[in-house]
C-alpha positions as CSV (number, residue, x, y, z in Angstrom):
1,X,-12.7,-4.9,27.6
2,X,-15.1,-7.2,29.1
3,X,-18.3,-8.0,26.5
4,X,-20.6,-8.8,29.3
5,X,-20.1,-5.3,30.2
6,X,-22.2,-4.3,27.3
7,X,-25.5,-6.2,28.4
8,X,-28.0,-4.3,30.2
9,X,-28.0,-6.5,33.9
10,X,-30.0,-7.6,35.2
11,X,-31.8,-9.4,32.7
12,X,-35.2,-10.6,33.1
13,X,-37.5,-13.5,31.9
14,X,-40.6,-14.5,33.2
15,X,-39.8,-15.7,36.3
16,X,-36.1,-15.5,36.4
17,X,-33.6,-13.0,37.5
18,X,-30.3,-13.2,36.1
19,X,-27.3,-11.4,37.0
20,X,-23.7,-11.5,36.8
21,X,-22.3,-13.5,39.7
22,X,-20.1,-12.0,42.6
23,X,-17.6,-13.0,45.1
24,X,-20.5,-12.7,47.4
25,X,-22.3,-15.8,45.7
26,X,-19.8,-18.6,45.8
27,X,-21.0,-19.9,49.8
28,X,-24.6,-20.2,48.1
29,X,-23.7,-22.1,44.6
30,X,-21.3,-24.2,46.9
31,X,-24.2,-25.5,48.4
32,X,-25.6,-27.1,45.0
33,X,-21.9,-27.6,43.3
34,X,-20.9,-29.8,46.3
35,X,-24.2,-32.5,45.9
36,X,-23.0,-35.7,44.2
37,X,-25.8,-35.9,41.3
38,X,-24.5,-32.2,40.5
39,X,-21.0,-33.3,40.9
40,X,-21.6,-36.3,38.3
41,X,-21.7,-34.1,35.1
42,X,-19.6,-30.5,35.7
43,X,-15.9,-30.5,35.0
44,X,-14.7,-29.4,38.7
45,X,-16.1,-31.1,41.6
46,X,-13.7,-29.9,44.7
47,X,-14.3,-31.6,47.7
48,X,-14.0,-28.8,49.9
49,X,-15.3,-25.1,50.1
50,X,-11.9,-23.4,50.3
51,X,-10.7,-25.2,47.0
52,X,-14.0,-24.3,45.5
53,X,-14.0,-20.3,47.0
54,X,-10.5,-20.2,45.4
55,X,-11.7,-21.2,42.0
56,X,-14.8,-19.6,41.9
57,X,-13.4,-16.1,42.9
58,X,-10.7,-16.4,40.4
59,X,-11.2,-13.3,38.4
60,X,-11.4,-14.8,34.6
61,X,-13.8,-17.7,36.1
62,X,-16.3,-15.2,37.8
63,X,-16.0,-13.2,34.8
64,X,-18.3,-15.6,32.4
65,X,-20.5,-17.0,35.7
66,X,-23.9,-15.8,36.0
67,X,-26.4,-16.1,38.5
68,X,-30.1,-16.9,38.3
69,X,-32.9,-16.3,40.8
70,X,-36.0,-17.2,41.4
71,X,-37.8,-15.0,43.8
72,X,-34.8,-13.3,45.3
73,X,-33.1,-16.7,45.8
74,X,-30.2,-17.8,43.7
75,X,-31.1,-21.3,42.2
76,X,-28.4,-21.8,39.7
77,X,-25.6,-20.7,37.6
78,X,-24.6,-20.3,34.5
79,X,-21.4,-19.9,32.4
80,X,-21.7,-17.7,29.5
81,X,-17.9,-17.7,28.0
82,X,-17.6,-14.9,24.8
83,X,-15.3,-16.9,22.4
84,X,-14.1,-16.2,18.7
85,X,-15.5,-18.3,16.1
86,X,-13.1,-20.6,13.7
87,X,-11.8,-18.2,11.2
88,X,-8.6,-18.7,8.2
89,X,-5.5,-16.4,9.0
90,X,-6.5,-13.5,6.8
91,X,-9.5,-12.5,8.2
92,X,-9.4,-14.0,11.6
93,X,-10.2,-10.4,13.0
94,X,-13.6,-11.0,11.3
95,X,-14.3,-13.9,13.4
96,X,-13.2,-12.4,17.0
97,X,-15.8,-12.9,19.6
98,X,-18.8,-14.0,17.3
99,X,-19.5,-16.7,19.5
100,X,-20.2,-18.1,23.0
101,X,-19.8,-21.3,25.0
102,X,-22.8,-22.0,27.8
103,X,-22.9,-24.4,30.4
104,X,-25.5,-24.7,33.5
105,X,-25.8,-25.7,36.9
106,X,-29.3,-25.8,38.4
107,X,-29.5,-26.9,42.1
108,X,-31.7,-29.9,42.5
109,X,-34.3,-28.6,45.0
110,X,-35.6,-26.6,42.0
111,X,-35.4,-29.1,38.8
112,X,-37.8,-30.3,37.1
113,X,-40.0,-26.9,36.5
114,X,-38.5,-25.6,33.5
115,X,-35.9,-23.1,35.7
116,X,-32.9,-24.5,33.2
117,X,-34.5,-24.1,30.5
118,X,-35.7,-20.5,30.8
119,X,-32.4,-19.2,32.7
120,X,-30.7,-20.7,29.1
121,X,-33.3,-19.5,26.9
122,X,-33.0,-16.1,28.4
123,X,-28.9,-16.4,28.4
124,X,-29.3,-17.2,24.7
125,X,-31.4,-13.8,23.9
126,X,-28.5,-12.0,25.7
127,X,-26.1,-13.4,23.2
128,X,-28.1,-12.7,20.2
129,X,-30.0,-9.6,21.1
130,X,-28.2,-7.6,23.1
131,X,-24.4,-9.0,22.5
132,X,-24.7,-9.5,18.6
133,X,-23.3,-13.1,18.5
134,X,-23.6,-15.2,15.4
135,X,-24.0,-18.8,17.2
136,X,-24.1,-20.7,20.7
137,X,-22.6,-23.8,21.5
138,X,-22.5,-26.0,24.7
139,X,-21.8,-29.6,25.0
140,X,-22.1,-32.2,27.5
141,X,-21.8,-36.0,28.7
142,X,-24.4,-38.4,26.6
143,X,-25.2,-39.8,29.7
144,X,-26.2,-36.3,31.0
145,X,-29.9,-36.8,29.3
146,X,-31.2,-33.8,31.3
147,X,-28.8,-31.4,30.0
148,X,-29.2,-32.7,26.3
149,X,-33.1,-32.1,26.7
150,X,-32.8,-28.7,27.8
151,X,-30.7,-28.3,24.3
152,X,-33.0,-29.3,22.4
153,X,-35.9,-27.4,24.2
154,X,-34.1,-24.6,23.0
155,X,-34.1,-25.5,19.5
156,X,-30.3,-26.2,19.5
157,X,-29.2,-28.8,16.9
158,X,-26.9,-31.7,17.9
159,X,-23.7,-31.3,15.9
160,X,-21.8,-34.2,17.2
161,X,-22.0,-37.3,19.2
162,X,-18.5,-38.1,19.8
163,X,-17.8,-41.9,21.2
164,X,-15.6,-42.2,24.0
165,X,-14.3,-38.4,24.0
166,X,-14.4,-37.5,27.5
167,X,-12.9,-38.8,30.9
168,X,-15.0,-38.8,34.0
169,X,-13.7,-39.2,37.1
170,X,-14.9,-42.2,37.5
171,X,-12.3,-43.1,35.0
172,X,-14.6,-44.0,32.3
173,X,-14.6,-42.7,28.7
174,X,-17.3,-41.2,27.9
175,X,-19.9,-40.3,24.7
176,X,-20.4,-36.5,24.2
177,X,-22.2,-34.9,22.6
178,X,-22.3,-30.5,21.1
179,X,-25.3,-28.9,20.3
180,X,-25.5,-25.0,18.2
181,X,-27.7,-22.5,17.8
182,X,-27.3,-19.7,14.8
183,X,-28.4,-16.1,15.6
184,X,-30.8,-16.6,12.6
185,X,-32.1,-19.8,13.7
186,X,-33.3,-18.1,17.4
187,X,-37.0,-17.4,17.7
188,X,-36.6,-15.6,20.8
C-alpha cells in the first residue's frame, strides 16, 4: 500500500498548491531540472528530455514526487520518500515507516520569495499531521547554502556535517551536511 495515499490531496498552504505529481508533469519540471544552477545540486542531471521522461515516469520515482503551484502554475517539486526509521532486529516492525526523506527543487524564475520554504513547511505538516511520522530528514551539498537555509527556516537541526562525503560531477568531493526534524519538535 502506498502511504501517500492516506493524505488528503491536494494540500494547501497559503499560497501554495501541492499535489502529487503525474506523468502529465515531467515536460514542465524538465524545464527547471534541465537549467545548470538547478543541475549543480540534485543527484540526476540528464542531459536530455527522453532520459529525463524515462526516469521521471518510472513508477517508484513518481510515486514520492510532488508538485507545487503557485497560481495554477507548477513551480517546483518535491520528493517526499516514506522510509523506516533505524530500529534493533526484535522490534524492527516498531520502526517501519516512522520516517521520511525530503528533497526540493524550486525553478529559479520563482526563488527568492519564500516558495521553498512554504512548499517544505507544508510537506512537513503532511508528514506529521496527517501521515503520523516521528521525524524528517533531508540532506544536502555544504556548498548548497540555499537549501541549508531553508532547513533551518524550518527549525530542522543540523545533525552532521560530513567532510568530503559526496561526489559531484564535477569530480569533487564534497562537504554535506543532514538536518532533522522530530514530530514533537514541529510548531506547525
Amino acid at each position: 500500500m502506498d502511504p501517500l495515499d492516506a493524505v488528503v490531496w491536494p494540500v494547501l498552504t497559503e499560497r501554495l498548491t501541492i499535489r502529487r505529481a503525474t506523468e502529465d508533469d515531467a515536460e514542465t519540471v524538465w524545464r527547471w531540472r534541465r537549467l545548470p544552477e538547478v543541475g549543480e545540486w540534485i543527484t540526476r542531471a540528464p542531459r536530455d528530455f527522453p532520459i529525463f521522461r524515462a526516469q521521471f515516469v518510472d513508477p517508484a520515482r513518481l510515486a514520492v514526487t510532488l508538485i507545487a503551484e503557485h497560481e495554477g502554475a507548477a513551480i517546483g517539486d518535491i520528493m517526499l520518500r516514506i522510509e523506516d526509521g533505524w530500529a534493533q532486529a526484535e522490534v524492527a516492525e516498531d520502526g517501519a515507516g516512522t520516517q521520511a526523506e525530503l528533497g526540493w527543487v524550486l525553478d529559479p524564475a520563482h526563488q527568492g520569495r519564500g516558495f521553498a520554504t512554504e512548499a517544505v513547511r507544508g510537506v512537513i505538516g503532511v508528514c506529521f499531521e496527517q501521515l503520523g511520522l516521528r521525524r524528517v530528514h533531508a540532506g544536502c551539498f555544504a556548498a548548497n547554502e540555499p537549501s541549508w537555509r531553508v532547513m533551518e527556516r524550518l527549525g530542522m537541526r543540523r545533525e552532521e556535517f560530513s567532510r568530503k562525503t559526496g561526489l559531484h560531477r564535477s569530480g569533487v568531493w564534497m562537504d554535506g551536511m543532514n538536518y532533522g526534524l522530530l514530530a514533537e519538535e514541529w510548531a506547525g
